[in-house]
N, C-alpha and C positions, 0 to 999 in steps of 0.2 A: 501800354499800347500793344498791339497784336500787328507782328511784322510778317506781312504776306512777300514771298518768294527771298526766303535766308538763303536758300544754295543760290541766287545771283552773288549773293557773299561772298560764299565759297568758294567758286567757282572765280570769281575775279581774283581773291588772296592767294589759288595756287595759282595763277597766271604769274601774278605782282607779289610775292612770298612778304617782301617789306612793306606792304600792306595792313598785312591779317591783324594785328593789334589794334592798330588804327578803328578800321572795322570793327571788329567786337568789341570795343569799349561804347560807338557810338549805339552799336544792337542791344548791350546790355542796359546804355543809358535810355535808352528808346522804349525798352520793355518793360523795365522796372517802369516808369511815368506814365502817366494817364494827363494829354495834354488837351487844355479846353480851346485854342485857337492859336493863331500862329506868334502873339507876342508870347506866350507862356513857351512854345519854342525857343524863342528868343532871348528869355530870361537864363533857359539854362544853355545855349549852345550860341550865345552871344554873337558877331560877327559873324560866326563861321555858316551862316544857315541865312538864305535870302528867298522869296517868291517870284516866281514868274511865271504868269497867269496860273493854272491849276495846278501847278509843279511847286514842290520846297525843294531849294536846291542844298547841300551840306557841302563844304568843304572841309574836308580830313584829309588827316595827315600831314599838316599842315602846307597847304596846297596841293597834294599830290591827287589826290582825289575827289572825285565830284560824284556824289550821290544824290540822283535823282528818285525822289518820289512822288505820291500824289496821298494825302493825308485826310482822312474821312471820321474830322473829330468826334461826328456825333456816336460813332461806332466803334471811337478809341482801336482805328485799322489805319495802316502805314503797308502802302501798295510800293512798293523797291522797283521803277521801268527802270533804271540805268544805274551802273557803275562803272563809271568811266576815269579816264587818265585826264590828267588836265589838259593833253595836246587834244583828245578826244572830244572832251566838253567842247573845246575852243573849234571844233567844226561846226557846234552846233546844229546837227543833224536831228537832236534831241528837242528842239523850241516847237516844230508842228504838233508834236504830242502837247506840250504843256499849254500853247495858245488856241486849242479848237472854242 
């Protein structure tokens, strides 16, 4: 898969330093795969990864973090709108975008 906007990554692991692992293990599992729909997600990133509406949501780091995407299989592209802290997810400022 082809991950559009990686320095949101970046940019959120120097904010949260205990992050950055987390993160790049989920970028490199991301990249390395070519996923055909969202259970094939599911197979490899088991509970930690749910939909709502056009958004996959990931949880990493084991709860610490919620990465928000939008995923365009047929194009094998992974669009990154949010990385957020879990108290951040839990405003849910993020649902307008993922419910249009």
């Amino acid at each position: 898969m082809h991950v559009i906007a990686y320095p949101k990554l970046k940019k959120f692991a120097e904010k949260y330093p205990y992050t950055k692992n987390a993160l790049d293990r989920w970028f490199k599992t991301l990249s390395k795969n070519n996923y055909e729909n969202f259970d094939d997600l599911r197979r490899t990133f088991s509970n930690s990864v749910d939909q709502v509406g056009e958004c996959v949501i990931f949880n990493i780091g084991g709860n610490k973090v919620r990465l928000i995407v939008k995923i365009l299989y047929s194009i094998k592209t992974v669009y990154i709108k949010y990385v957020l802290t879990h108290a951040e997810y839990d405003l849910e400022k993020w649902k307008t975008e993922c419910n249009r």
